[in-house]
Biopython code that builds the backbone (N, CA, C, O; Angstrom):
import numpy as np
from Bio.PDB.StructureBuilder import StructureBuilder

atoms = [
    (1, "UNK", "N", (65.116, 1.210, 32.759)),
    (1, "UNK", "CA", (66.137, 0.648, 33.615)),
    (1, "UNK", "C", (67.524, 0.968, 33.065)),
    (1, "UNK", "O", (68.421, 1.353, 33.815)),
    (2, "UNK", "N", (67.690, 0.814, 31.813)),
    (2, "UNK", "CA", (69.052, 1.118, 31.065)),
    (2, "UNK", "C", (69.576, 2.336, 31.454)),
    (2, "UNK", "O", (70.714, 2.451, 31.908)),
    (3, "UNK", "N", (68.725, 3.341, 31.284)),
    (3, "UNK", "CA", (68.257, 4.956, 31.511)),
    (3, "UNK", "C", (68.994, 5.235, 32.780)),
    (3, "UNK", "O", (69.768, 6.181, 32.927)),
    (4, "UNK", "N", (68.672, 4.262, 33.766)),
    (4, "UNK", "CA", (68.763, 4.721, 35.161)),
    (4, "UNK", "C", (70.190, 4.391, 35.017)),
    (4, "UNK", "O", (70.957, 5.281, 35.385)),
    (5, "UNK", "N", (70.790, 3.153, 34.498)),
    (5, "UNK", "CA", (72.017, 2.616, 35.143)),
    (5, "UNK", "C", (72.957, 3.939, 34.440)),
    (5, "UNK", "O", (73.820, 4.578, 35.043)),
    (6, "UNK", "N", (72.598, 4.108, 33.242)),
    (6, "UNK", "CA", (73.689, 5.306, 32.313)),
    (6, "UNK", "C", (73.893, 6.702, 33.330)),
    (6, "UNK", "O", (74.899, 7.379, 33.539)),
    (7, "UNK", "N", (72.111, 6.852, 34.005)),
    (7, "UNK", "CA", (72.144, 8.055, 34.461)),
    (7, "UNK", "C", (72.878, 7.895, 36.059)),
    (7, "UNK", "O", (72.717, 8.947, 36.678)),
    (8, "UNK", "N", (73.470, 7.077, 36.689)),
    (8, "UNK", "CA", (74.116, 6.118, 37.633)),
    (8, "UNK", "C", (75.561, 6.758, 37.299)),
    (8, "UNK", "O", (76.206, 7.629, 37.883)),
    (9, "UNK", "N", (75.828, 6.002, 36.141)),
    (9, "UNK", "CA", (77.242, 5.887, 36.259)),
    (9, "UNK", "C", (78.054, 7.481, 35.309)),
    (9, "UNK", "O", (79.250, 7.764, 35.235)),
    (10, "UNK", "N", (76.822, 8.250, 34.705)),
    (10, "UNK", "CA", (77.161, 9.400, 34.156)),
    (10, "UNK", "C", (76.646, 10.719, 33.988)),
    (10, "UNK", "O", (76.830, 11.759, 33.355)),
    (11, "UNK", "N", (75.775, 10.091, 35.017)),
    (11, "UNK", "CA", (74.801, 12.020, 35.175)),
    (11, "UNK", "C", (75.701, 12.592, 35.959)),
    (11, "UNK", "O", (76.865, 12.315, 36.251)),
    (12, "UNK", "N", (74.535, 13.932, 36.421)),
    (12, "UNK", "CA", (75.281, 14.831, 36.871)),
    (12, "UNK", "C", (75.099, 14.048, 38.820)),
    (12, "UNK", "O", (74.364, 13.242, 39.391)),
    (13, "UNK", "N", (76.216, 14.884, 39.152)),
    (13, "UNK", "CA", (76.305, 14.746, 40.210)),
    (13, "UNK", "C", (76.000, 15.903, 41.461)),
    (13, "UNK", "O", (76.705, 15.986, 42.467)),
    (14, "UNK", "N", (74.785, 16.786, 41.179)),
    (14, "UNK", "CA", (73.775, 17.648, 41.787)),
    (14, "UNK", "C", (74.550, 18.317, 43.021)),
    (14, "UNK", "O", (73.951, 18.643, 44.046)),
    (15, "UNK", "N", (76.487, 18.569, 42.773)),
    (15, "UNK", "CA", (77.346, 18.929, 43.539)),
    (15, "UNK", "C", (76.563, 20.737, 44.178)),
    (15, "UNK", "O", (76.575, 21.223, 45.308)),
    (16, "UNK", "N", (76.130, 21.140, 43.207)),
    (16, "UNK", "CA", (75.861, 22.581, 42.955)),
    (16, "UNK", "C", (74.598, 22.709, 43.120)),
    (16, "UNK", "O", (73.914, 22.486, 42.121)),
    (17, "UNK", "N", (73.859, 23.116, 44.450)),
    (17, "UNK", "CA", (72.524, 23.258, 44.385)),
    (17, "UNK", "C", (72.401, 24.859, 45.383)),
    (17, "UNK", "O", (73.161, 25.320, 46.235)),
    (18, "UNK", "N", (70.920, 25.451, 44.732)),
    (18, "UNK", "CA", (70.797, 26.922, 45.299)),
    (18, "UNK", "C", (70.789, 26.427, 46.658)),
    (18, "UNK", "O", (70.942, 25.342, 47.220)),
    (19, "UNK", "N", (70.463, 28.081, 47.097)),
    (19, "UNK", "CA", (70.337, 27.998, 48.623)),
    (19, "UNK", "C", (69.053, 27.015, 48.996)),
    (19, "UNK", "O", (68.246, 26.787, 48.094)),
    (20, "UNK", "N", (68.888, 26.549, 50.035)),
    (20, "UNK", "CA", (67.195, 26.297, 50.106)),
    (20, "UNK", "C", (66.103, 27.299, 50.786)),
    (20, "UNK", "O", (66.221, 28.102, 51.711)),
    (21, "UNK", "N", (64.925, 26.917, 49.914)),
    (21, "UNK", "CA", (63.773, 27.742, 49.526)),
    (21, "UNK", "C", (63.010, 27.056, 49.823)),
    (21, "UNK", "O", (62.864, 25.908, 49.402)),
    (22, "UNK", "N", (61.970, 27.957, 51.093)),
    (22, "UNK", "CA", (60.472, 27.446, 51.355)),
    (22, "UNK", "C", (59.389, 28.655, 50.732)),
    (22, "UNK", "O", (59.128, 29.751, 51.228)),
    (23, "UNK", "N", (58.967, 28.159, 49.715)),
    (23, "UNK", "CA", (57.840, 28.926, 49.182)),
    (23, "UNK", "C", (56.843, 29.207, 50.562)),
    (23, "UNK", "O", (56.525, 28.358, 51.394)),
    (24, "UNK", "N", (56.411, 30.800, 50.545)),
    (24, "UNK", "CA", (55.120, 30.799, 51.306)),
    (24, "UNK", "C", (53.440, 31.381, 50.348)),
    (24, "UNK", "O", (53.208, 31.996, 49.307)),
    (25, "UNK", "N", (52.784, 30.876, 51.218)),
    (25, "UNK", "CA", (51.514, 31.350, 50.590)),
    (25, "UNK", "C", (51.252, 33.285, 51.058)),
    (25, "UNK", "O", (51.406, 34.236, 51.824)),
    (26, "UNK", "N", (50.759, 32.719, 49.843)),
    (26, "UNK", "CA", (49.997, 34.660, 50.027)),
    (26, "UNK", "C", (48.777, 34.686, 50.785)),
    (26, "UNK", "O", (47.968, 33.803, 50.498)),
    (27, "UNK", "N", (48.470, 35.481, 51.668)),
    (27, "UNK", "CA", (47.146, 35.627, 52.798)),
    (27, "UNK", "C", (46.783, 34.732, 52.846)),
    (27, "UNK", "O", (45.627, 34.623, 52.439)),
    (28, "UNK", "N", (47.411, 33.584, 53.314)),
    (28, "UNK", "CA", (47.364, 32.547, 54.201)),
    (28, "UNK", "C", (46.137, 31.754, 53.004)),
    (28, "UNK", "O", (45.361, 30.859, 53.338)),
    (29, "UNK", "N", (46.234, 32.356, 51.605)),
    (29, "UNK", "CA", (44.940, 31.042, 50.711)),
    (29, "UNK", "C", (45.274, 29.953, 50.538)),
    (29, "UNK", "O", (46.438, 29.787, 50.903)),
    (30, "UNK", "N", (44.795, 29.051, 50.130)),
    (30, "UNK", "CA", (45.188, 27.530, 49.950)),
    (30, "UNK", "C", (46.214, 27.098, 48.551)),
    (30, "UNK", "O", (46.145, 27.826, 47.561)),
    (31, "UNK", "N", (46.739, 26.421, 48.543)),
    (31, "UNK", "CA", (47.688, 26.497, 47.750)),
    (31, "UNK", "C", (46.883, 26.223, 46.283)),
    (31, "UNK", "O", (45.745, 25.754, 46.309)),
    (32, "UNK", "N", (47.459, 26.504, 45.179)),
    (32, "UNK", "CA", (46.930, 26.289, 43.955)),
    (32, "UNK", "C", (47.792, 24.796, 43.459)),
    (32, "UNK", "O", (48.989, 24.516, 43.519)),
    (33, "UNK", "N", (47.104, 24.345, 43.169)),
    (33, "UNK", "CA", (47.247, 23.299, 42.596)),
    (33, "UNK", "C", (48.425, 22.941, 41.308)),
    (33, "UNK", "O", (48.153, 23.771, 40.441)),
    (34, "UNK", "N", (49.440, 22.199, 40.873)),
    (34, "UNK", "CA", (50.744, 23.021, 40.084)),
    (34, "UNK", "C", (51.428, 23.803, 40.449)),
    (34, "UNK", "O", (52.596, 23.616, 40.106)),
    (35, "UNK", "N", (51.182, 24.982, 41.243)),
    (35, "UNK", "CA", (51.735, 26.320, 41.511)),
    (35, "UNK", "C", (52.746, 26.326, 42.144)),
    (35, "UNK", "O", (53.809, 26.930, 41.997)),
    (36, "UNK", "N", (52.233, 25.322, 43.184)),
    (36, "UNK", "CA", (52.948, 25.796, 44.841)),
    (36, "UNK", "C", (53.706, 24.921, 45.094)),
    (36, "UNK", "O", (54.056, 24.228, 44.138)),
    (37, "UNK", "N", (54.198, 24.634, 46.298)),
    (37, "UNK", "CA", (55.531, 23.278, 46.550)),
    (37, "UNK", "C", (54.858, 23.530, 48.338)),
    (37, "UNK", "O", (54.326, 24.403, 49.023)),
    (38, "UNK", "N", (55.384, 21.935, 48.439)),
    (38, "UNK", "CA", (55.162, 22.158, 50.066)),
    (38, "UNK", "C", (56.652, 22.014, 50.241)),
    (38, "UNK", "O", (57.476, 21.967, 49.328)),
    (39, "UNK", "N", (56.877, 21.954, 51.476)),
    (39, "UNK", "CA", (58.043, 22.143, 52.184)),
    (39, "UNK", "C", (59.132, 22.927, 51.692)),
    (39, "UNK", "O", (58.822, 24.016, 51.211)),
    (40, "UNK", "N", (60.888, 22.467, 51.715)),
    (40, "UNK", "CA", (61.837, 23.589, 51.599)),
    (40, "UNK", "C", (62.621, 22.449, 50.099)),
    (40, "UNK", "O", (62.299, 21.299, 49.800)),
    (41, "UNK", "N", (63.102, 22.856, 49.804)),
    (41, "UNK", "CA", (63.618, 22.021, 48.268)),
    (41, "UNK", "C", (65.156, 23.510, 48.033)),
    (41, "UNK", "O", (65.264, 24.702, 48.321)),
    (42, "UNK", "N", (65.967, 22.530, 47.414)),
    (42, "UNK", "CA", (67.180, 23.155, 46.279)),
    (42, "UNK", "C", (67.002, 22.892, 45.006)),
    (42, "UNK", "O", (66.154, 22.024, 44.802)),
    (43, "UNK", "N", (67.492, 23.325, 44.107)),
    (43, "UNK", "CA", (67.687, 22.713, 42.876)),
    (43, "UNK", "C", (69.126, 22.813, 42.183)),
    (43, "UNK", "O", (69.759, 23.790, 41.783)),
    (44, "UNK", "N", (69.321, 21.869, 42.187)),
    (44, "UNK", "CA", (70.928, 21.491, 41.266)),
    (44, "UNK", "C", (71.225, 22.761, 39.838)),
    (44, "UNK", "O", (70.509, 22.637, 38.844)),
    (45, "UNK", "N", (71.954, 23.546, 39.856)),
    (45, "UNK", "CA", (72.274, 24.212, 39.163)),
    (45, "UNK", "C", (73.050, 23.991, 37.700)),
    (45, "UNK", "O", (73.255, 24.625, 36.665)),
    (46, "UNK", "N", (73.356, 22.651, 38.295)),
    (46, "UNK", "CA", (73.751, 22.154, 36.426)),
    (46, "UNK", "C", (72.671, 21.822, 35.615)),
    (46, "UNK", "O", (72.544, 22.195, 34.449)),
    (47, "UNK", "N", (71.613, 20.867, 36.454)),
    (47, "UNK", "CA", (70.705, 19.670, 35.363)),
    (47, "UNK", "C", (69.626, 20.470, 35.842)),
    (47, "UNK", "O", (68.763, 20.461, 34.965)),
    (48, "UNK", "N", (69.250, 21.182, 36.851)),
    (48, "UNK", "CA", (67.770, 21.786, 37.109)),
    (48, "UNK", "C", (67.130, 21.082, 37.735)),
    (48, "UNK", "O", (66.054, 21.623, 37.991)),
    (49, "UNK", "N", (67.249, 19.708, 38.314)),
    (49, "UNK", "CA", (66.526, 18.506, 39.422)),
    (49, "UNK", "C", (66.764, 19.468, 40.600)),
    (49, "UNK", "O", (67.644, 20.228, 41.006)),
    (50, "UNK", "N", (65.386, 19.002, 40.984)),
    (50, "UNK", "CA", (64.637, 19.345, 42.727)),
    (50, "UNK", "C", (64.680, 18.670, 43.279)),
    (50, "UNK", "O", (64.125, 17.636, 42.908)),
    (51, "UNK", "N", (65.199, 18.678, 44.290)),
    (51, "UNK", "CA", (65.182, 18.066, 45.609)),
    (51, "UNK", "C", (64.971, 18.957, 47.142)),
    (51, "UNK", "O", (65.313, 20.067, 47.549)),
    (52, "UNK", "N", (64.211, 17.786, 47.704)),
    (52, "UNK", "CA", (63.650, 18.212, 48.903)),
    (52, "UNK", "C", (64.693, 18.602, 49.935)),
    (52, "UNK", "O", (65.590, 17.775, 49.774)),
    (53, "UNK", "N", (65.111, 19.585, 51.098)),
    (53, "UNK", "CA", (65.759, 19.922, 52.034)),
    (53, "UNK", "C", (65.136, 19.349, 53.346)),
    (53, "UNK", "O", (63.944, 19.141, 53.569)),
    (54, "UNK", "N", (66.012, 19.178, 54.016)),
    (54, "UNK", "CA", (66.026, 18.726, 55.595)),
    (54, "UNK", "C", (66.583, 19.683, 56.479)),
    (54, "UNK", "O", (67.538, 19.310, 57.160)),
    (55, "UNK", "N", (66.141, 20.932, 56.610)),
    (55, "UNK", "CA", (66.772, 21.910, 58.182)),
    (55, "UNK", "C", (67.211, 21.525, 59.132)),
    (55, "UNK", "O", (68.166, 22.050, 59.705)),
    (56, "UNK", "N", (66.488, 20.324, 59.584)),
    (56, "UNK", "CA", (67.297, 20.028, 61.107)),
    (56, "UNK", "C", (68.787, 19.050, 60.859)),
    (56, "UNK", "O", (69.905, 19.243, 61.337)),
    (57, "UNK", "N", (68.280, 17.887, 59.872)),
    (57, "UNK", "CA", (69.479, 17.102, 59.266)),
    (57, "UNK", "C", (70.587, 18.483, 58.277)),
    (57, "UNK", "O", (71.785, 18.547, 57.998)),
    (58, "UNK", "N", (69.772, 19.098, 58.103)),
    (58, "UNK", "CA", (70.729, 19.709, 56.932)),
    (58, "UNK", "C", (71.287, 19.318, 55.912)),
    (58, "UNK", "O", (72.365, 19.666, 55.431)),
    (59, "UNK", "N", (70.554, 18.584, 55.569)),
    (59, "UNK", "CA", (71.076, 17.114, 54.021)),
    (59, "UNK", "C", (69.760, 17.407, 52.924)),
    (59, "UNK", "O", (68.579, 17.272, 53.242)),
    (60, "UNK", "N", (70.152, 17.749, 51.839)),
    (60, "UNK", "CA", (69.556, 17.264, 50.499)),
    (60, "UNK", "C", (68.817, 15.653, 50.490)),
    (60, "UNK", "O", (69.416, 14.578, 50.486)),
    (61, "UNK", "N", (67.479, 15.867, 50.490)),
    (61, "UNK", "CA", (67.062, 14.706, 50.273)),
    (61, "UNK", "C", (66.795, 13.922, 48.784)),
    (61, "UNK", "O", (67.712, 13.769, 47.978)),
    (62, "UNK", "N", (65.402, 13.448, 48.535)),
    (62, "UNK", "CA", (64.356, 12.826, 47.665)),
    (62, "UNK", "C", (64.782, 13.809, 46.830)),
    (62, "UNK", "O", (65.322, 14.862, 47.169)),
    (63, "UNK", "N", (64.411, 13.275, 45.235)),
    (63, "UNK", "CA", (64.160, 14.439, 43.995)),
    (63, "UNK", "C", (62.789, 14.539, 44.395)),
    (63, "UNK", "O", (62.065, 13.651, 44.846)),
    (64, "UNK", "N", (62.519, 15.804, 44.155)),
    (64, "UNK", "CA", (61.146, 16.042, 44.170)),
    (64, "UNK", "C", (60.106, 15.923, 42.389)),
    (64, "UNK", "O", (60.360, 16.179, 41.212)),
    (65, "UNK", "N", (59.066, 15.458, 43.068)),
    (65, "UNK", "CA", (58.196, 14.984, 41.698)),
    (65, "UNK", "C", (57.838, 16.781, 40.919)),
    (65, "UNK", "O", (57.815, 17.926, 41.370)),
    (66, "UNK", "N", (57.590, 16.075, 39.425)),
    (66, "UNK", "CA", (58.236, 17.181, 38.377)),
    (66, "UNK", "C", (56.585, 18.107, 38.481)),
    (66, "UNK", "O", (55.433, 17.688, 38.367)),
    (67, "UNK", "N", (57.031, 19.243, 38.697)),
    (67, "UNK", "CA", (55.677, 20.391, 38.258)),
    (67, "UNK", "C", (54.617, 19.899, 36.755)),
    (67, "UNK", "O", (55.126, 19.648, 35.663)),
    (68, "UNK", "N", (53.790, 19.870, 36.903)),
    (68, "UNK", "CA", (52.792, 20.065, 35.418)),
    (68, "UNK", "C", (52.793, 21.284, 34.918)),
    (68, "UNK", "O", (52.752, 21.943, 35.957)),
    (69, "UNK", "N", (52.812, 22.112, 33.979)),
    (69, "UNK", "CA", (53.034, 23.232, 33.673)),
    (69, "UNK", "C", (51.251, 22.971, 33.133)),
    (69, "UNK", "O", (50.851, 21.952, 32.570)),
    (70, "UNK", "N", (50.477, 24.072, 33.459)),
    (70, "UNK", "CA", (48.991, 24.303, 32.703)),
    (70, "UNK", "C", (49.165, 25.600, 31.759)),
    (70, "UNK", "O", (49.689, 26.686, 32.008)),
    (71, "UNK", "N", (48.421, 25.016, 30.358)),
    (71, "UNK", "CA", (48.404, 26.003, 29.822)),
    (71, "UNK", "C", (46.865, 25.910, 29.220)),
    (71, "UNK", "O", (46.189, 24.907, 28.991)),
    (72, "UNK", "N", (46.634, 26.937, 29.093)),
    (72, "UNK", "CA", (44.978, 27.227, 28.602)),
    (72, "UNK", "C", (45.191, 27.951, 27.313)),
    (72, "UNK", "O", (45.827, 29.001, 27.213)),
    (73, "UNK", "N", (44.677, 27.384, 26.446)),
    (73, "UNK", "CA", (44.690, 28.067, 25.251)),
    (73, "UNK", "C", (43.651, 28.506, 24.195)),
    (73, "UNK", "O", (43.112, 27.596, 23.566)),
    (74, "UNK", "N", (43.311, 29.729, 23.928)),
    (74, "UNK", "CA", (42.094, 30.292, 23.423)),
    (74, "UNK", "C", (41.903, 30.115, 22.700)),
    (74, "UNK", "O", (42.937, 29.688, 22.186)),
    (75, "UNK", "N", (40.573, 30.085, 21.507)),
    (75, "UNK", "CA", (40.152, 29.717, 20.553)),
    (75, "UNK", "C", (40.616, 30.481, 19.468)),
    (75, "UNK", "O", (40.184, 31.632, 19.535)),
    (76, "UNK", "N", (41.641, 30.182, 18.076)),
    (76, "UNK", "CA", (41.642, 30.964, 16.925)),
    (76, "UNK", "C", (40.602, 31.012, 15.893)),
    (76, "UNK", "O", (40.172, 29.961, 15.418)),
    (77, "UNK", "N", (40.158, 32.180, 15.504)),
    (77, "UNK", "CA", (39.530, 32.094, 14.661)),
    (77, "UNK", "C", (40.157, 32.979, 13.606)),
    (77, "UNK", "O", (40.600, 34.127, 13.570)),
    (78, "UNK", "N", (39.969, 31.679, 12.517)),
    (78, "UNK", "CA", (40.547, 32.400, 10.927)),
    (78, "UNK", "C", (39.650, 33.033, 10.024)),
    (78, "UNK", "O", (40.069, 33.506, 8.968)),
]
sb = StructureBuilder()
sb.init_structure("model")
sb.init_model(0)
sb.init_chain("A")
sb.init_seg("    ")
for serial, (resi, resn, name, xyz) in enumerate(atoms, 1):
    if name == "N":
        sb.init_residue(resn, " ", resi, " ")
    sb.init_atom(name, np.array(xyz, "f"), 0.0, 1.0, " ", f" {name:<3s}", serial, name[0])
structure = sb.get_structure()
């Protein structure tokens, strides 16, 4: 809660976001799981937060929830 009020009164203010971007799928397969994003999203160019786009409103919405990054990692042998 503290977190939020600091990040309130002194984060960034997500003035600067890319164009918006709708990821598409490749030959129409199902999306991978982690990989993919549904709908159209920007991302703020200072702090790197996602947020969802609205085309018809044309307004920056919701932050969008954070990717899991998967990593698989092979067995060393010494």
């Amino acid at each position: 809660m503290f977190q939020s009020l600091i990040d309130t009164l002194f984060g960034c203010s997500h003035r600067r976001t890319t164009f918006p971007l709708t990821p598409a799928r490749r030959n129409g397969g199902p999306a991978l799981s982690g990989t993919q994003r549904n709908g159209t999203y920007v991302t703020c160019l200072d702090c790197g937060k996602e947020f969802a786009y609205d085309w018809k409103a044309m307004r920056v919405g919701e932050p969008v929830g954070h990717r899991v990054a998967t990593v698989t990692t092979q067995p060393s042998f010494h």
